[in-house]
Structures are given as C-alpha cells and as structure tokens.
C-alpha positions in Angstrom: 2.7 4.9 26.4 4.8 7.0 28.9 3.4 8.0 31.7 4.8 11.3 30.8 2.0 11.9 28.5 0.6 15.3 28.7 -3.2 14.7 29.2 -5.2 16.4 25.6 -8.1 15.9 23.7 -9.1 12.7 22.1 -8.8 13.5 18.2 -12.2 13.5 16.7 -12.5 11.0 13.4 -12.1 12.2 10.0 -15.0 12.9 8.5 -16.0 11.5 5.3 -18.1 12.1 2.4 -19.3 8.6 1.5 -21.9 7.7 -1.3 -24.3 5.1 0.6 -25.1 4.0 3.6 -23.6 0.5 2.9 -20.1 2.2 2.6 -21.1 4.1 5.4 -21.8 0.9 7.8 -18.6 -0.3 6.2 -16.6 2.4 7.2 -18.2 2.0 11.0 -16.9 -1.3 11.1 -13.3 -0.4 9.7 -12.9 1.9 12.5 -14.2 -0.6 14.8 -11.6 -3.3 13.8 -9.4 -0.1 14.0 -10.0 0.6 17.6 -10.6 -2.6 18.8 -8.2 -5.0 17.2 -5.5 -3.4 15.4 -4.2 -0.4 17.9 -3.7 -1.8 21.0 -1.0 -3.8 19.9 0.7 -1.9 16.5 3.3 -0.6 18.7 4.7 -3.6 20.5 4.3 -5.6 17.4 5.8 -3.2 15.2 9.0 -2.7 17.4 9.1 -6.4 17.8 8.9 -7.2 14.2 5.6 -9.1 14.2 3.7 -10.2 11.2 0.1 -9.4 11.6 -1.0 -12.6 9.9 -4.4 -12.8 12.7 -5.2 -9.2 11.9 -5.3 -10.3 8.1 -7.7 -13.3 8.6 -9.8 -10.9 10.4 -10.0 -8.7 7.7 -10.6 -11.1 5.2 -13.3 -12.8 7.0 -15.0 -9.5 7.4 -14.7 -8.6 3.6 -12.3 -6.1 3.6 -9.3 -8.0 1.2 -11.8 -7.3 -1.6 -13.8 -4.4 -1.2 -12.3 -3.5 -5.0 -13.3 -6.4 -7.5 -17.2 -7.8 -8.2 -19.4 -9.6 -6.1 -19.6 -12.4 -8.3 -16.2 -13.8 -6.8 -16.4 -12.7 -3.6 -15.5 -9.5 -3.1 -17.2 -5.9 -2.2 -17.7 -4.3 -5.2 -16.8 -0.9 -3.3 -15.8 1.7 -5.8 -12.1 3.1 -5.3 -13.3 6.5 -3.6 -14.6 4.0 -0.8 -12.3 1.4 -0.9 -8.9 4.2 -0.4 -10.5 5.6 2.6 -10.8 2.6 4.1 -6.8 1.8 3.4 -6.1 5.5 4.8 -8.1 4.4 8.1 -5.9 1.2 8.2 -2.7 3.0 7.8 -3.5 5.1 10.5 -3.1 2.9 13.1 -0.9 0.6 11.4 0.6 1.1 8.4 2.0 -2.5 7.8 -1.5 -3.6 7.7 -2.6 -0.7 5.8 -0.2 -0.8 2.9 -0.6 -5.0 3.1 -4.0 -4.9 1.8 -2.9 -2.7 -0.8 -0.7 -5.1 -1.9 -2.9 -7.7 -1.7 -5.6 -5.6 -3.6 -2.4 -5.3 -6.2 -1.7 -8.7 -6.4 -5.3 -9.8 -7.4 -5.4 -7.3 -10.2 -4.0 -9.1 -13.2 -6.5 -12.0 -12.2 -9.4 -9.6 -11.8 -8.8 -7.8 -14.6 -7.0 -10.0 -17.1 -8.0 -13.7 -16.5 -10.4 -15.9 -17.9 -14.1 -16.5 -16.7 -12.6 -20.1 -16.0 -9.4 -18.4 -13.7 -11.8 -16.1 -11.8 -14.0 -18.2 -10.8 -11.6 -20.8 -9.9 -8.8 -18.3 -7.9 -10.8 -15.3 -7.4 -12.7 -16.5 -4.4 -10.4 -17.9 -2.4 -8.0 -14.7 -3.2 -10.9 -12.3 -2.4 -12.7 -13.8 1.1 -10.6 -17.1 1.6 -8.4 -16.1 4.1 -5.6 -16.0 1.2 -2.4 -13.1 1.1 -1.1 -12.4 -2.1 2.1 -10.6 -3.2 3.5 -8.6 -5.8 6.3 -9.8 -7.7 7.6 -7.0 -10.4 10.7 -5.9 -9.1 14.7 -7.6 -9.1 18.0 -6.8 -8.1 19.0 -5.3 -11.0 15.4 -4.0 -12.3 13.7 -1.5 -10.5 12.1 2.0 -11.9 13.6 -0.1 -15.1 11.1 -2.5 -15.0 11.2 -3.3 -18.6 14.7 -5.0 -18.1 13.7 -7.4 -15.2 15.3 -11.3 -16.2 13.2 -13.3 -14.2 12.3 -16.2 -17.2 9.4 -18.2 -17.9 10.1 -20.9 -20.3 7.6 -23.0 -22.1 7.6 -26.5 -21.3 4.5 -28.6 -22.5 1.6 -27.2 -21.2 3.5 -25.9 -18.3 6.3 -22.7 -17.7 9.5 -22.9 -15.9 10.3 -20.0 -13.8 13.6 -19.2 -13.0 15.5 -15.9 -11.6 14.6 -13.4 -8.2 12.5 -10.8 -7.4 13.4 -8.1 -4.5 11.5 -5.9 -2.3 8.6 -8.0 -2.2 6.4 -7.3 0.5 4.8 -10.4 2.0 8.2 -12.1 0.5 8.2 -15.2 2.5 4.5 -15.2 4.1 1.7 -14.7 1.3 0.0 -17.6 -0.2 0.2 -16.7 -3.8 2.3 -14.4 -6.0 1.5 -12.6 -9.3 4.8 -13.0 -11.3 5.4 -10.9 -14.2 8.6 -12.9 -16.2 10.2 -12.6 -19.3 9.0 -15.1 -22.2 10.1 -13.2 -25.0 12.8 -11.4 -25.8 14.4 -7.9 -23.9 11.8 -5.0 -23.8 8.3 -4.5 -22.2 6.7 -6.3 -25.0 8.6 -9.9 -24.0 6.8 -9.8 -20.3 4.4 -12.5 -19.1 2.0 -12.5 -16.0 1.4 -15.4 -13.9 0.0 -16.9 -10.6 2.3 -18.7 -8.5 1.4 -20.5 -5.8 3.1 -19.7 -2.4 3.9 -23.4 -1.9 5.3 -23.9 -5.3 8.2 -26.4 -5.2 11.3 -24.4 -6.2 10.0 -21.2 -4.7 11.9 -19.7 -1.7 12.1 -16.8 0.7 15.7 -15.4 1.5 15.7 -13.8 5.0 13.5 -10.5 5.2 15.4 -7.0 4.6 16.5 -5.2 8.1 14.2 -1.7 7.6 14.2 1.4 9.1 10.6 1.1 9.4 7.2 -1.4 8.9 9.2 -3.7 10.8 6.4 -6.1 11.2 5.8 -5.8 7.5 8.3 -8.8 6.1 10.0 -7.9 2.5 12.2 -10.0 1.1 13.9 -11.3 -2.4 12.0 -14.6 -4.3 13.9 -17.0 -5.7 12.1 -19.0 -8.6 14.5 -22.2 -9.0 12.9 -24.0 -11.9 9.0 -23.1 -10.6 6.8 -25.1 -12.2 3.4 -23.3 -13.2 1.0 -24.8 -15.6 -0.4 -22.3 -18.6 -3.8 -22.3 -16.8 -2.1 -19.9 -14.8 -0.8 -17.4 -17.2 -3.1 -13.9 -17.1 -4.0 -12.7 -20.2 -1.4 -13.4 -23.6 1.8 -13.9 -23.6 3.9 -10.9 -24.0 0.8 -8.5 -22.0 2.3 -9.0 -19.0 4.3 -5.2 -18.9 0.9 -3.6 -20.2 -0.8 -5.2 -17.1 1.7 -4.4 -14.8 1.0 -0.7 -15.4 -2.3 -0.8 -15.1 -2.3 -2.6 -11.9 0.8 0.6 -10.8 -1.8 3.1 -11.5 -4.3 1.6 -8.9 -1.6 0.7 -6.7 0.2 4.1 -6.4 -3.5 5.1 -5.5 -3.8 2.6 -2.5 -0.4 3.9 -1.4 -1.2 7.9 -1.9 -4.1 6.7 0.6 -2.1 5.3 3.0 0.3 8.0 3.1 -3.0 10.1 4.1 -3.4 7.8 6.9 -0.2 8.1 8.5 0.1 11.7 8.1 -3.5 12.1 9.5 -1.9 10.1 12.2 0.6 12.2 13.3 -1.2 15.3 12.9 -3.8 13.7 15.4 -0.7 13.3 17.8 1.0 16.7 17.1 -2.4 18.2 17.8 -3.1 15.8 21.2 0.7 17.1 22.1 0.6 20.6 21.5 -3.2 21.2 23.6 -1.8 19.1 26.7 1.7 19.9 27.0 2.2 23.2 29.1 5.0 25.9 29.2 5.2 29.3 30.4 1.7 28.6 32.1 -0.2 27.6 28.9 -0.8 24.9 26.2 2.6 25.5 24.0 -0.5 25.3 20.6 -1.6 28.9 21.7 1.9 29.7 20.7 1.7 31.4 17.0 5.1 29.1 16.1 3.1 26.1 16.5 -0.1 27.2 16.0 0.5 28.3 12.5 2.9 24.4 11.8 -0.1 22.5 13.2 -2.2 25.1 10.3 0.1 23.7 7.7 -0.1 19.9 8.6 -3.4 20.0 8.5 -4.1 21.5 4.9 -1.3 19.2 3.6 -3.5 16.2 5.0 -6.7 17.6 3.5 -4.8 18.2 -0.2 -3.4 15.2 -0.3 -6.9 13.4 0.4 -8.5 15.3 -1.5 -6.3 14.7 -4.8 -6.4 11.0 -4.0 -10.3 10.9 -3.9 -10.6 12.7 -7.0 -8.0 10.2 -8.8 -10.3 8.0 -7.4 -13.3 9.2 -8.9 -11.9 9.3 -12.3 -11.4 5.7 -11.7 -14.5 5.0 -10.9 -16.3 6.9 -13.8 -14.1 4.5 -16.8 -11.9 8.0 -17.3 -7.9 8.1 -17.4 -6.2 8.6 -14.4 -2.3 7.7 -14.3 -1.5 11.4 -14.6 -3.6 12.2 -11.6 -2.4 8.9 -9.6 1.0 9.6 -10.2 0.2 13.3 -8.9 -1.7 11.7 -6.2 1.4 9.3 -4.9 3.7 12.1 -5.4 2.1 14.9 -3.3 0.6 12.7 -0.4 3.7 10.7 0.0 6.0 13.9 -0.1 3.1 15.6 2.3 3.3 12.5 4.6 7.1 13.0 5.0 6.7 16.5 6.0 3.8 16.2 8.3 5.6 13.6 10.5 9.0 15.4 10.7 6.8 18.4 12.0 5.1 16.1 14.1 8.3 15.0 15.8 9.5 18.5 15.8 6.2 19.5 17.9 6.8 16.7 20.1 10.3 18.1 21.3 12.6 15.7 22.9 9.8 13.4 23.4 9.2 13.0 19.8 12.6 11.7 19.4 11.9 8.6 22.0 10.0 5.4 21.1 7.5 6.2 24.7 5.7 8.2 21.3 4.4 7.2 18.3 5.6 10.2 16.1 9.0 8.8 15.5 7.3 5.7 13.7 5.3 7.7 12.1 8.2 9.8 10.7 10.2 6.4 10.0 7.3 4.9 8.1 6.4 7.7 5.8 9.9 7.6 4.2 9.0 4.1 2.4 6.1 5.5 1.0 8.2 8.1 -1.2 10.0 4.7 -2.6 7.5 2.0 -3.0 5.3 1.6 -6.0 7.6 3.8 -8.2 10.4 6.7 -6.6 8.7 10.0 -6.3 10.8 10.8 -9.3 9.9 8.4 -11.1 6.2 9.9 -10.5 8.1 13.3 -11.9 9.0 11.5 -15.0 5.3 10.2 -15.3 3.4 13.2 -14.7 5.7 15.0 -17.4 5.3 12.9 -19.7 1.8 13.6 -20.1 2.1 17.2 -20.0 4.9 17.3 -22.7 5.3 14.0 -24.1 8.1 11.5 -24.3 11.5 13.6 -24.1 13.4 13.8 -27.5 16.4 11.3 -27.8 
C-alpha cells in the first residue's frame, strides 16, 4: 500500500444474522482465514497472476469446499443463507478465491444432487474435504447464453463414452482435478444433453493457454479440449438426455453463489471509499463531511445492503424446498449490476488515487465487470425474470 495512504478508520465487520452458533463459529473462522491467510497477499498475487491453489487446500481442509451438501459425504451441511455469506466474506478480500469455491460448489452439484448412492459415496468425499478442485464445463465457442446448442459429443462405446469437442470460459480450465461435462448424446435441443464426471487427468483432455483478463488474474480460465476422452458410464449423472435439466438447476444455485460474491466485492469497496473519504483532508476537513460525497458513500451503502438482502432471501427460499430461479436470477441481476456501480463510485471517491494500482479500488472496479457476465449475461437474467412474470414470448 502507498505510503500515501490517508490514515482512517478500520472498517467494522458486517454484521450478520446467522441461525446457530455453529454457523456462527464458522463464520469466526472464515474471517480468520480471511484476515490471516488470504489478504496479505491478494494484491501481489493477483497482479502477478497467481493461482491460489495453497489457499484452496486450506479451505478444504478446514471444511469450507462443502459447507452446501450432507454430512454423510463429507461436507457441512450449512444451509445456503449460511453458506452465501461465507462466499461474500471470501470475495471480499479476494474474489478469485471467492468466486472459485462457488464454482467448485457448482461443479459438485450434478453429483450431489443427481448421482447414485454408489457415485456419492464413491466421488463425493474426496470432492467435498479431499483437497480436490472441480470445474464447470457448460459453455463452448459457439454456445453460450445458447446453451442448448453446445456440440461437445459423448458417444457410446461399450460400457464407456467418448468425449470429443471444447468447452470455453472455464474457470479452473487447466488446474482443477475433476470436471462436470454436460455433452450431447442425443440429438440437437436441451433434451439430447448428458452430464458426466471427468477426471482432470483424463487422457485426451487438455488445457489451451488461460484467457488474458481484465481482471481475476490469478483466477486461470481457459478452453477444454476433450480429444476422444474416455469416461466409463459409472460416471454419467443421472439418465441420459437429463443433463440440460441439471444444468439449470445447478445455474440457479450458482447465480446465487455469484450474487454473493458480488456483495463481497462491493462491500469491499465501500469499506475503502468509506476508509478514503474520513482520512483524506481538503479545505481543512475530511472531504466525507462534504454533502457530494456524503450522500454517494449513502447510496453505496444501501445498494450493498439490497443486494444482500435479496440474495439471503433467494437463499431462504432455497432452503425451505420453495422455487427460487425468479428470485436468483433477480438476485444475480441486481447485486452484480449494484457491484459495478459501487466500485466505479468507489474509484471516483478515491480521486486520482483510485485510478493507480498503490489502491485496491481499481481492482475492485475491474473485477465486478465479470460478475455481470458469468453464470448467464445480466440480460440473459432479464430474459429469465420475464419469463416468469409473463410467460414464454409469443413466436
């Protein structure tokens, strides 16, 4: 940090409503691990393009890759309202490790949710507390928000499939340890779509070289290329042809983890807008007893609070067995859009200084704009939401 630093208050942390004192010890240590492991260094690592993997071993050792699925196999059996706040205190001080467990937490969905008793107990585990990274392969080159027209082809072969085709924009492309695939074994459509877990070390599966982003530079995505992967059918989640159905259902929870860890990040900057604004001086007082910036820092703050708030709630619907993709996709839409405004303001507060890298608001500001894309556009989240309140549109 520049030793230009105006001299402020330390931000208090958020506080949270949390149902039991076992969340609330778990929460204690998330901030600890915070503090401690994952601060100090999410700068330097970030600008040098680092992959965290030590900072993921930690957190899988201390049972935080699966606070979301059942005890039985390992993991925390934390109900979503729990385990979102503990993603939004991630992405707060590092949002490539924040947004990695959500993908991870993605990538063990179809498993969790889909698979046999056998396949649980079997993968599950390992997946959940082993040490293991997963990714999240739905989307190609040419398949996007069209998901439903990805080519990536599983083809039966004996008791095995043979994957062929590429995926893109796969975070932990090139670094996780297994890969939920969703292929086409029928034919074109949702209902021809398989799901599968590929193992990282498969022979015929390859990395190309991770994208050059503007942001979450210590996050590595990158394109998978499935050259004749072999996967036995033990390894297919749920029936052939469910694959599309599960991929949605694992979107709804994901755009969730992401909603939260736009929270995080925006939460972030505020923090540092707020630290700015009581220690910098001018005109022989703290520039946040000026209204112009007493009244921005007023707005950042209730566009945190919203967006946690509507990501809570989603997350409460979850946890009671009700419907919630309307209220996810409202949830993704308004904190990720929130997110992007909060850190713009944040740089604007800073001044000059929050255009330089000796302050954290400028990566706050170039890591909120991924969160508008991932997991489904924002208008893609406008089409959702929409069709809910007025049905499909007429053709």
């Amino acid at each position: 940090m520049s030793d230009r630093e105006p001299q402020a208050v330390e931000p208090q942390p958020v506080e949270r409503h949390l149902p039991t004192e076992e969340s609330r010890d778990l929460m204690a240590l998330v901030r600890d691990i915070a503090r401690r492991e994952i601060a100090p260094r999410a700068a330097a690592e970030e600008e040098a393009g680092h992959f965290p993997r030590e900072t993921f071993s930690l957190l899988s050792g201390s049972g935080l890759l699966g606070l979301a699925y059942p005890a039985e196999f390992g993991g925390g059996e934390q109900p979503y309202e729990v385990y979102l706040q503990v993603l939004e205190e991630l992405a707060a001080v590092r949002l490539t490790v924040g947004l990695g467990v959500s993908v991870h937490t993605l990538a063990c969905h179809a498993l969790a949710g889909y698979g046999t008793k056998e396949q649980k107990a079997e993968h599950l585990p390992a997946m959940l507390g082993g040490g293991l990274l997963g990714a999240y392969c739905l989307s190609e080159p040419s398949a996007g928000s069209d998901a439903a027209s990805l080519r990536t082809k599983a083809v039966r072969d004996g008791d095995d499939w043979v994957l062929t085709g590429t995926k893109a924009w796969i975070t932990h492309g090139g670094v996780a340890d297994f890969c939920t695939v969703l292929a086409r074994t029928g034919g074109e459509g949702a209902h021809g779509i398989t799901a599968f877990l590929v193992p990282g070390d498969a022979e015929g599966l390859s990395a190309a070289a991770p994208e050059k982003k503007m942001g979450m530079k210590g996050s590595p995505t990158a394109q998978l290329h499935f050259d004749g992967v072999r996967v036995p059918d033990a390894r297919r989640l749920g029936d052939e042809g469910q694959g599309f159905s599960i991929a949605l259902s694992a979107l709804d929870s994901g755009r969730l983890g992401i909603a939260a860890c736009a929270v995080g990040v925006a939460q972030a900057a505020l923090d540092e807008a707020v630290s700015y604004a009581t220690g910098r001086r001018q005109f022989g007082r703290p520039i946040a007893d000026f209204q112009g910036l007493r009244f921005l820092l007023a707005d950042m703050a209730t566009q945190v609070e919203a967006g946690r708030a509507l990501y809570l709630a989603a997350a409460r619907l979850r946890d009671a067995g009700l419907p919630f993709s309307r209220q996810a996709a409202m949830a993704k839409l308004f904190c990720t859009d929130a997110a992007m405004r909060v850190t713009t303001d944040a740089v604007q507060v800073l001044g000059g200084y929050g255009y330089t890298a000796d302050f954290p608001a400028e990566r706050y500001f170039r890591e909120a704009k991924v969160l508008q894309i991932v997991e489904g556009t924002n208008q893609i989240q406008r089409m959702v939401i929409a069709r809910h309140l007025a049905g499909p549109e007429s053709r």
